[in-house]
C-alpha positions in Angstrom: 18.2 -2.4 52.4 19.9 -5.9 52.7 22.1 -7.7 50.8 20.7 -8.1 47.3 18.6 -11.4 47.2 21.0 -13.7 44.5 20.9 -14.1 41.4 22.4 -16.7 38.6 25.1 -14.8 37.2 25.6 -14.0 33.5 27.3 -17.5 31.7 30.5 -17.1 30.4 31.6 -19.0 27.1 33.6 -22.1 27.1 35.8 -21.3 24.0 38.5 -19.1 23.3 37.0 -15.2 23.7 39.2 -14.6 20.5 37.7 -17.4 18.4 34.5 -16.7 19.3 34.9 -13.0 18.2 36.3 -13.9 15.0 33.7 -16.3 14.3 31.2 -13.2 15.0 32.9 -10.5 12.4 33.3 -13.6 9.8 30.8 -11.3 7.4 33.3 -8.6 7.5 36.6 -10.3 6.4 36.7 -8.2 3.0 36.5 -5.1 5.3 38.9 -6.7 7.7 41.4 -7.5 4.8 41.2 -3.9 4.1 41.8 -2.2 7.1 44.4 -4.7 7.7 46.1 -3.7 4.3 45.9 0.1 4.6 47.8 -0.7 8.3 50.6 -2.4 6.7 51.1 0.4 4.3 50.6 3.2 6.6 53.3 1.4 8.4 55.6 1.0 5.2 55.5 5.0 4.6 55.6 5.7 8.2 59.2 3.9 8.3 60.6 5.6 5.0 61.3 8.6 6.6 64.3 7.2 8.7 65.1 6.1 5.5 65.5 9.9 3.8 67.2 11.4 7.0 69.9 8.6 6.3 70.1 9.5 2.8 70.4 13.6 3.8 72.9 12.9 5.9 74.8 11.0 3.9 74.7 13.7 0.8 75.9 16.2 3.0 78.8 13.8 3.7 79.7 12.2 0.5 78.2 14.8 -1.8 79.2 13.1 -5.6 79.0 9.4 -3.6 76.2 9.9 -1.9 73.3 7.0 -2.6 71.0 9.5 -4.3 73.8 10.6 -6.9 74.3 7.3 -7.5 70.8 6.6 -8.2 69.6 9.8 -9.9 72.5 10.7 -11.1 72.7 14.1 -10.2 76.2 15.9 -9.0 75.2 18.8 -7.2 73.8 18.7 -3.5 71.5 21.3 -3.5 69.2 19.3 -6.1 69.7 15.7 -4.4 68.4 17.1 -0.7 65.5 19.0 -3.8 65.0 15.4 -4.7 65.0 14.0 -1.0 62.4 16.8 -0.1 60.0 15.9 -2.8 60.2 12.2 -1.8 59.4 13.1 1.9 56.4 15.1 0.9 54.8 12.2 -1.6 55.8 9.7 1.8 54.2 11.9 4.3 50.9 12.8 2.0 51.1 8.6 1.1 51.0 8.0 5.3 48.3 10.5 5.9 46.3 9.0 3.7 46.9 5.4 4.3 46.2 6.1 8.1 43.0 8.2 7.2 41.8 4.8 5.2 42.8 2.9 8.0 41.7 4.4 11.0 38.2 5.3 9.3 37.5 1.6 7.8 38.9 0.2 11.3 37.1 2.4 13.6 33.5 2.2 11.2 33.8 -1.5 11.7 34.4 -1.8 15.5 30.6 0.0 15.2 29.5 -1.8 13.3 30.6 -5.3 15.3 29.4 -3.0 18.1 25.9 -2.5 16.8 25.2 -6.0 15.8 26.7 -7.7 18.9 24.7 -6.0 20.6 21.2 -6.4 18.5 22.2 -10.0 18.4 22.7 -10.4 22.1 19.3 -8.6 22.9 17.4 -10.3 20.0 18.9 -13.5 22.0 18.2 -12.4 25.1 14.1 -11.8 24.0 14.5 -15.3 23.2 15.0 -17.0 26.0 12.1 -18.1 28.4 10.6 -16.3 31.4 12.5 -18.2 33.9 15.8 -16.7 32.4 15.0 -13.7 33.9 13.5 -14.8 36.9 17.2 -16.1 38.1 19.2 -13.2 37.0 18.8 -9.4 37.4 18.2 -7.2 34.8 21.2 -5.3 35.5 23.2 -8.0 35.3 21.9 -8.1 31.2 22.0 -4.1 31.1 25.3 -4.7 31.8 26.8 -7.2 29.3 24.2 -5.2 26.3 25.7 -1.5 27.3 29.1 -1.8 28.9 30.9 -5.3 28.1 29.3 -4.4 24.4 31.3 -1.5 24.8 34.5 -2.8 26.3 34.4 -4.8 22.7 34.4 -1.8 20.6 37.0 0.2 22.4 39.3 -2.8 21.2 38.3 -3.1 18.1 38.2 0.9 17.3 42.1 1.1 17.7 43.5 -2.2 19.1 43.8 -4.0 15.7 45.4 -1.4 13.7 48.5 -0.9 16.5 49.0 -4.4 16.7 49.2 -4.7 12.9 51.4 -2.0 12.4 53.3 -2.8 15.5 54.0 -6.2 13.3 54.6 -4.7 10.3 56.8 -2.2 11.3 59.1 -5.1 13.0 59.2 -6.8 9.6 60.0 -3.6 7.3 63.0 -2.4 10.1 64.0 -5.6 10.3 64.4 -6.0 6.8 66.3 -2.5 6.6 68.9 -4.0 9.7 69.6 -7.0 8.5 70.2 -5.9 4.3 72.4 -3.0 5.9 74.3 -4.8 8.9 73.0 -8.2 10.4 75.3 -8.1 13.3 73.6 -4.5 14.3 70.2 -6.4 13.7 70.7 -9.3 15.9 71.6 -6.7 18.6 68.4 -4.4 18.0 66.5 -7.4 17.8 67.8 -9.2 20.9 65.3 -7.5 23.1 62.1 -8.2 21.4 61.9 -12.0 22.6 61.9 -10.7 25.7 59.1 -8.0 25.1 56.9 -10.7 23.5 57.5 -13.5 26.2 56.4 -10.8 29.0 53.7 -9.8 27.1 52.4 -13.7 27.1 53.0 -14.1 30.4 51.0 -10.4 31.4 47.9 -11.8 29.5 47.5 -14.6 31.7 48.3 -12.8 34.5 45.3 -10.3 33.3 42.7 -12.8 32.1 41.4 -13.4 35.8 42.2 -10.1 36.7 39.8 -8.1 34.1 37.2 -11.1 34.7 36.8 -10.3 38.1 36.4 -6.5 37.3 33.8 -7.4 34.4 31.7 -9.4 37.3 31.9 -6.3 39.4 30.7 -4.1 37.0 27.3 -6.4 36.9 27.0 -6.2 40.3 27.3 -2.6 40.9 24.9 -2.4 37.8 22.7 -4.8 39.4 22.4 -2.3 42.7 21.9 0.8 40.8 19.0 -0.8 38.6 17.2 -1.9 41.4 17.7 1.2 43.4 16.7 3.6 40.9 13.8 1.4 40.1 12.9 1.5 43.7 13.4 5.2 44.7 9.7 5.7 45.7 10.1 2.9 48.5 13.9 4.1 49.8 12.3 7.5 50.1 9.3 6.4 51.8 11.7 4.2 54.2 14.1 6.5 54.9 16.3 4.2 53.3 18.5 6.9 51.5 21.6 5.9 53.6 21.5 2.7 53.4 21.4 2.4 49.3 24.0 4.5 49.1 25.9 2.7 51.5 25.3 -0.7 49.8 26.6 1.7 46.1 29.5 3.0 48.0 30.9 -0.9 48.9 30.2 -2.3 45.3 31.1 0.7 43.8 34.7 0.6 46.2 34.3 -3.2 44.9 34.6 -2.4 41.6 37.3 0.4 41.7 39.6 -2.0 44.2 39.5 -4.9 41.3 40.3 -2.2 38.4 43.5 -0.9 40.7 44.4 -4.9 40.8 44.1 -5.2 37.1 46.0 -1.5 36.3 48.4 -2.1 38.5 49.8 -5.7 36.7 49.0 -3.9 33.4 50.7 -0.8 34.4 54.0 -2.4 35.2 54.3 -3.9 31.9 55.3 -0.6 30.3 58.5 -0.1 32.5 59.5 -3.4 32.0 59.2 -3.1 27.9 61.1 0.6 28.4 64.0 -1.1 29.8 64.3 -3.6 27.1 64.1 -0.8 24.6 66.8 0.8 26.1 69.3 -2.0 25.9 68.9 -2.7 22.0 69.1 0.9 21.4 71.9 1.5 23.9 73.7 -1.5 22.0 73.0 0.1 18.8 74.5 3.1 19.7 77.8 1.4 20.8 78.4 -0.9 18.5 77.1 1.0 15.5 78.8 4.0 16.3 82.4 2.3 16.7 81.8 1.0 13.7 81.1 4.5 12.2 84.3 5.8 13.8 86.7 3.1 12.2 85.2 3.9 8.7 83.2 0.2 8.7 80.0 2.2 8.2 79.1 5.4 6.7 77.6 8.4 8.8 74.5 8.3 6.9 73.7 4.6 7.7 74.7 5.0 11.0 72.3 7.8 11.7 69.8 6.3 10.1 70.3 2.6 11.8 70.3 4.9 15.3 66.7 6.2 14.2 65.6 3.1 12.5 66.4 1.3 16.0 64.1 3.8 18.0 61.3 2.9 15.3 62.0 -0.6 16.1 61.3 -0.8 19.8 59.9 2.2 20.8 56.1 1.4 19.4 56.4 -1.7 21.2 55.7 0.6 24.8 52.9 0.7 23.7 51.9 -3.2 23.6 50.7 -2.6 27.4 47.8 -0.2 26.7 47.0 -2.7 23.7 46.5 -5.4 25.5 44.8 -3.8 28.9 41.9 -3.0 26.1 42.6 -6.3 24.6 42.0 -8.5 28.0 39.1 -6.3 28.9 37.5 -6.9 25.5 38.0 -10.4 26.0 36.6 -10.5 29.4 33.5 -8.9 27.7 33.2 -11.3 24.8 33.1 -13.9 27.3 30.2 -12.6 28.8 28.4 -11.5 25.6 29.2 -15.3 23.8 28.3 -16.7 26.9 25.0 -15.3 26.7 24.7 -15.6 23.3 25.1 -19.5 23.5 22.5 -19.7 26.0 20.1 -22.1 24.4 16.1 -20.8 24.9 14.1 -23.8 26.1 10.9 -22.6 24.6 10.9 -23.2 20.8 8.1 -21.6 18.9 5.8 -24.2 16.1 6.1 -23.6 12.4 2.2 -23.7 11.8 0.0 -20.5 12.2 -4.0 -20.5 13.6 -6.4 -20.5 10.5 -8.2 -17.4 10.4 -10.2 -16.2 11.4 -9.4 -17.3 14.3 -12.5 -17.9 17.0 -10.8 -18.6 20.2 -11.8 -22.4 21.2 -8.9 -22.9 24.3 -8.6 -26.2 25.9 -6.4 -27.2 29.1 -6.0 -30.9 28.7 -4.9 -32.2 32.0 -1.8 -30.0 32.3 1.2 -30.3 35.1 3.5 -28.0 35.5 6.2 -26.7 37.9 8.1 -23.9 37.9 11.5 -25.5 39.5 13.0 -28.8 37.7 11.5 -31.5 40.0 10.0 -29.1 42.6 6.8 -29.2 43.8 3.6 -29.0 41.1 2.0 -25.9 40.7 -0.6 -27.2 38.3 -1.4 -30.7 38.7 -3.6 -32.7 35.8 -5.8 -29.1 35.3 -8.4 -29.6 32.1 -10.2 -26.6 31.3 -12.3 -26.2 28.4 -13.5 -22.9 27.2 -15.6 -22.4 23.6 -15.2 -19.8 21.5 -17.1 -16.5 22.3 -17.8 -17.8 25.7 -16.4 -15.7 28.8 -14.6 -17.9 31.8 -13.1 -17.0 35.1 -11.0 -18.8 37.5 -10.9 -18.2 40.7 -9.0 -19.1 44.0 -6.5 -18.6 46.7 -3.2 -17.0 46.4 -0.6 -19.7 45.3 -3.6 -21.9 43.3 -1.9 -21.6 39.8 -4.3 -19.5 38.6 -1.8 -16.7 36.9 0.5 -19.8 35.6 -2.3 -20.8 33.6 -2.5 -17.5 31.4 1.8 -17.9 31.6 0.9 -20.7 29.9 -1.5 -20.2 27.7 0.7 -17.3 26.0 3.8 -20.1 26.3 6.0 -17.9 28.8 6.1 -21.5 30.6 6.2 -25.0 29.5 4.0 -27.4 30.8 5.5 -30.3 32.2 3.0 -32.8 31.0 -1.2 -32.9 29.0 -1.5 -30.0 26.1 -3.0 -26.5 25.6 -4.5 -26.0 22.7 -6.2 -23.0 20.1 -9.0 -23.9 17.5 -7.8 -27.6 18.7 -4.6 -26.7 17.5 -1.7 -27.8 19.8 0.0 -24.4 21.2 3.2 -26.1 20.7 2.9 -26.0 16.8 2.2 -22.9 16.3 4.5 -19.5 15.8 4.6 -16.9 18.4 3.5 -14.9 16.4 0.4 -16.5 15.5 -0.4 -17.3 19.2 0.3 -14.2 20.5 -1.5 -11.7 17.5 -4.7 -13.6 18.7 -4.5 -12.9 22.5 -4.8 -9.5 24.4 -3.2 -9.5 27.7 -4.4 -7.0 30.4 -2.3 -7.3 33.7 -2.2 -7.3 37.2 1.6 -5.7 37.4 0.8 -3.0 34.4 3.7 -1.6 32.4 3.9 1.0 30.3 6.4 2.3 28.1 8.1 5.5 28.2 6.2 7.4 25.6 3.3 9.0 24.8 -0.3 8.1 25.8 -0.9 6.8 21.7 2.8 5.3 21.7 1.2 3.1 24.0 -2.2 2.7 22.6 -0.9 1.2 19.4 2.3 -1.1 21.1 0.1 -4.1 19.4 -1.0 -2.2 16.8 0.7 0.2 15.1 -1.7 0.8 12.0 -4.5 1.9 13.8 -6.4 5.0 13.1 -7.0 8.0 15.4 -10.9 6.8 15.0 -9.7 3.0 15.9 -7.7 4.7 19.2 -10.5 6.8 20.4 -12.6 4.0 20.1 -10.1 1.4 22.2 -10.1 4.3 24.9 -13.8 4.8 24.8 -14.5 1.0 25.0 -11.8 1.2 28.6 -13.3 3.9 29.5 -10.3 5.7 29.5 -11.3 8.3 26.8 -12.5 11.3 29.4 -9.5 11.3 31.1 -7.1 11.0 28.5 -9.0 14.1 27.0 -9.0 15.9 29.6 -5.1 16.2 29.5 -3.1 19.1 28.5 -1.9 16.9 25.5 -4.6 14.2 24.9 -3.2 11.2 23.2 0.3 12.8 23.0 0.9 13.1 27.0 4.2 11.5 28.2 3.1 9.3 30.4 6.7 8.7 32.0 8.8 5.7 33.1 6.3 2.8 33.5 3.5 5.7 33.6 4.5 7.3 36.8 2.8 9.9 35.7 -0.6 8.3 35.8 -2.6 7.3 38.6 -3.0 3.6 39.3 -6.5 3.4 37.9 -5.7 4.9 34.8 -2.9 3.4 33.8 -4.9 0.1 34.6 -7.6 1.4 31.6 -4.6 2.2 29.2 -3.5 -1.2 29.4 -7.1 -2.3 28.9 -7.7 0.1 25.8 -4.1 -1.5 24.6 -5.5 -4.6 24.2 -8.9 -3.7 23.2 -7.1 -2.0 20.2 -5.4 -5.1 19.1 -8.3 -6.8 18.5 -7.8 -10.2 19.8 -9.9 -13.4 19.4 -9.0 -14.1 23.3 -9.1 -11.9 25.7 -7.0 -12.4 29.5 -7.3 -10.4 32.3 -4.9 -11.7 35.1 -6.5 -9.9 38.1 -6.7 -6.7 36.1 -9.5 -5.2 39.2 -7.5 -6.7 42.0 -5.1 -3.0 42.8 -7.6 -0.3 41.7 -10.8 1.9 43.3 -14.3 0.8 43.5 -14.6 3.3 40.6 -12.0 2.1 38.4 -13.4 -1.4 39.0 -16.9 -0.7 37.9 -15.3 1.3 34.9 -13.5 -2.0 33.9 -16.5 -4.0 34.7 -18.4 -2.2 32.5 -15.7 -2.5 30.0 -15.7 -6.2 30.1 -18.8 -6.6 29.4 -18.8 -4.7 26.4 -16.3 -5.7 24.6 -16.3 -9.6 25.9 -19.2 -10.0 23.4 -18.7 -12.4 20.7 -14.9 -12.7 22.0 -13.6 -15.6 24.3 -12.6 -14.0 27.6 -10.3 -15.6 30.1 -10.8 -13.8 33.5 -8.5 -14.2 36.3 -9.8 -12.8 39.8 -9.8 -12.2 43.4 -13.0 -10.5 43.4 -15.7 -12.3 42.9 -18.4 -9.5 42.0 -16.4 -8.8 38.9 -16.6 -12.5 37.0 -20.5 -13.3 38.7 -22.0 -12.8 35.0 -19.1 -15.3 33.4 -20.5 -18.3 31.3 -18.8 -21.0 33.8 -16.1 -20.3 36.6 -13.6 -22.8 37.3 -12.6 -22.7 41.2 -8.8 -23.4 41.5 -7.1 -25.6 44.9 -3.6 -26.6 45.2 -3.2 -26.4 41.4 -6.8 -28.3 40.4 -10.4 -27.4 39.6 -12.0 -28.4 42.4 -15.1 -26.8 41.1 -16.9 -25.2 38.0 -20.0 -23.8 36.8 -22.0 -20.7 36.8 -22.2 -18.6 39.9 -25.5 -19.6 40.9 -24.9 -22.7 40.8 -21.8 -22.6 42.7 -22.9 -20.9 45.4 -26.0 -23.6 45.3 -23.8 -26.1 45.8 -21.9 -24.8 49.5 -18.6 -25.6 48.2 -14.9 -23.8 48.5 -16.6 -21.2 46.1 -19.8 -20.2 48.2 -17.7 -19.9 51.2 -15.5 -17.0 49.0 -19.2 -15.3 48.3 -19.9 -15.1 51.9 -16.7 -13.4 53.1 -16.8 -10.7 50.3 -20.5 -10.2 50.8 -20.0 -10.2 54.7 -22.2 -13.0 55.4 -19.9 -15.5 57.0 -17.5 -14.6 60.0 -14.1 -12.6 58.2 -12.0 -14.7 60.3 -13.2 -17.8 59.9 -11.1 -20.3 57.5 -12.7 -18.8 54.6 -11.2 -15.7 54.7 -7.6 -17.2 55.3 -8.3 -19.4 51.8 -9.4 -16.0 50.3 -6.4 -13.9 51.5 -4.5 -12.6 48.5 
């Protein structure tokens, strides 16, 4: 296969990644405040420690003056390292709980901003108007929904409770050096300026970096989608080699901009190692001359040596931090960016007054489908009465499908009005619109399910009685029957597992089933048998009774019986009435009857108007 055709890719968000993910978890601050708490004090009892092996030390080297016979006032040293022990184990029980409390409420909350980032985003994304997804692949969306939603939680899952305790623990050392010896604290501390200035300068060296591996990821999710999706063409191609070849270079695409990124992020931990080693290396030196001349007692010395490792060491681990921070952020500019895409198509506040009986009215209607491109539709007026059956009919690229796309408001029409029960389309609620129209298509979709999981998409009260009737209605019942599993048969990924015909029926019976005061078929006879058309013929006719029924078609022989058919050109009615007396007339619609019935010349320019 070629080069993928292109697409619009996913819009990234103008503010801050950080602010914007802030503003998101806003409902969580109590639950923020308290992970954030339970950090700091996981990191105040995960410091004490230091603390105690200073204090042991220095009761086994001043005994009577040691700080804990001083403060408990106890002589012998057996019973002050007793006292020390107990303390450790209240510490140590004290940390292990504080981390439990702070992992758990950290990690449950990354989830949860998980789970509703990602509802929110596809909610959104249902939103937004059919041309959205006309200009961008669907694994370009698959891919900010699953895996940027997932970069985000892999932050927040660990990410926020380092960095606080990485900050917490610089404040409670800190404090420790500077009450004990603030020439040994300016010298522990000299490094971390430099740790936090190279930190800085490696996110903005990232940012770009991770960005670019984000938009690889959509593209290589963009190639597998529509392979996969297209397997039974590849095979029948011989295309096999090809595909993968085309995956091979985006996956190498992806993998070469992750090596850029981990190779900057990698290189940040030597750099912070080094800077670790000088403040504890000065520590050492200085502290421990100072231990030797009597300026400091053994037990704060060891205790400033360890205290010093607690210091800088956690801060080797700022580079892993923020790798998953700058991917996260990466992501969040993806999701917020698609988030703040604004849907063009706003639904009405009022709903049809029921019941509802179907009077549908074009009133000279324009539309295109590009922003001052060429009209598809060009002043059409259509009126069709409730209860009364219509077809329209023409040539391939007449507007006849953007007619239903607007009646159902997947489009906009650029100028005139479309109205229900004289009811502008525009008012009303989605909802309302679409509950009183059944759509039957000419691309038919089904869902990965069962045969009734399907059945009852637009209804999912009805009875077994109400389903068997649908089907019967379709004709679709002897079939689906005649299966190992009746009404409970998988029919498989888009019903793959179904012939064309009957999944063709299903859709029928689907919206049969839902009852609708209109009724559109968009060409639903145009890719099916002779059989399967008179099976849907007859199905039409039944159940188009008392129900107005919009009927796009190629084939002529199927709309014949229709109250009026409206004759489409270049985006106009060029001609309407019933088919006798369209074909009375020896207009655009006549010569159409001749070439299907085989009395006019196939070749002629007839046949090229007809040609779907």
């Amino acid at each position: 296969m070629a080069d993928p055709a292109p697409h619009l890719a996913i819009p990234l968000s103008a503010d801050p990644p950080l602010r914007d993910l802030r503003n998101f978890a806003r409902p969580h601050r109590a639950k923020v405040r308290l992970a954030a708490t339970f950090s700091v004090l996981n990191k105040a009892f995960d410091v004490a420690p230091e603390l105690l092996i200073g204090a042991a030390v220095d009761v086994v080297a001043q005994g009577d003056n040691s700080l804990v016979a001083t403060a408990f006032g106890v002589d012998d040293k057996f019973t002050q390292l007793s006292i020390l022990v107990a303390l450790t184990v209240v510490i140590w029980v004290l940390e292990s709980i504080t981390e439990y409390v702070a992992v758990v409420t950290w990690r449950n909350l990354a989830q949860t901003v998980e789970h509703e980032a990602r509802m929110d985003t596809y909610r959104h994304v249902q939103d937004l108007e059919m041309a959205y997804f006309e200009d961008r692949t669907s694994g370009g969306l698959m891919a900010v929904l699953n895996d940027d939603v997932n970069q985000l939680e892999r932050f927040l899952d660990l990410g926020p409770h380092k960095l606080i305790g990485t900050a917490a623990n610089v404040v409670f050392v800190g404090v420790v050096f500077f009450v004990v010896s603030p020439l040994l604290a300016g010298l522990a501390f000299l490094p971390i300026p430099v740790i936090v200035a190279g930190s800085l300068w490696y996110q903005t060296r990232l940012a770009p970096k991770y960005a670019k591996v984000r938009a690889a990821a959509g593209a290589i999710s963009d190639t597998l989608t529509n392979a996969i999706g297209g397997m039974a063409t590849i095979k029948a191609f011989s295309g096999e080699a090809r595909e993968a070849e085309l995956v091979g270079a985006e996956s190498q695409a992806y993998a070469d901009s992750n090596r850029l990124a981990i190779r900057s992020s990698t290189a940040f931990n030597p750099l912070i190692r080094m800077a670790v080693l000088s403040g504890f290396a000065m520590t050492l030196l200085v502290g421990g001359r100072m231990a030797l001349r009597g300026e400091m007692e053994i037990g704060v010395f060891t205790m400033l040596v360890y205290m010093t490792q607690r210091l800088l060491w956690p801060l080797t681990a700022l580079g892993e931090i923020f790798d998953l921070y700058q991917r996260a952020m990466a992501s969040c500019r993806r999701i917020f960016g698609l988030l703040q895409t604004e849907a063009t198509i706003h639904p009405g506040a009022a709903a049809l007054s029921l019941p509802v009986r179907g009077h549908v009215t074009f009133d000279d209607v324009s539309f295109s489908y590009i922003e001052e491109g060429p009209p598809v539709l060009r002043g059409l007026s259509i009126d069709v009465p409730a209860g009364e059956t219509h077809a329209i009919v023409g040539a391939t690229g007449s507007g006849k499908s953007t007619v239903v796309k607007l009646l159902l408001r997947l489009y906009e029409p650029t100028a005139g009005t479309i109205s229900v029960d004289g009811t502008d389309i525009g008012q009303l609620t989605f909802e309302s619109l679409r509950r009183a129209t059944g759509f039957v298509a000419q691309d038919v979709f089904l869902f990965h399910g069962t045969i009734r999981d399907n059945l009852t998409y637009g209804r999912l009260d009805a009875t077994d009685e109400e389903i068997r009737r649908a089907a019967e209605l379709a004709e679709a019942a002897t079939f689906i029957e005649g299966l190992a599993n009746g009404y409970d048969t998988l029919v498989g990924e888009r019903g793959h597992k179904l012939s064309g015909g009957q999944r063709q029926r299903l859709t029928l019976a689907r919206a049969i089933l839902r009852d609708p005061s209109i009724l559109i078929l968009d060409e639903a006879t145009s890719a099916v048998d002779n059989e399967t058309e008179a099976a849907i013929q007859r199905s039409m006719d039944k159940v188009s009774v008392g129900r107005t029924t919009i009927v796009i078609a190629h084939r002529l022989s199927t709309v014949r019986h229709a109250h009026r058919i409206h004759v489409m050109e270049a985006g106009q009615v060029v001609e309407a009435g019933t088919h006798d007396e369209l074909v009375a007339h020896h207009g655009l619609y006549a010569a159409l009857w001749r070439v299907q019935t085989g009395e006019a010349d196939p070749t002629g320019p007839a046949d090229a108007a007809l040609t779907d």
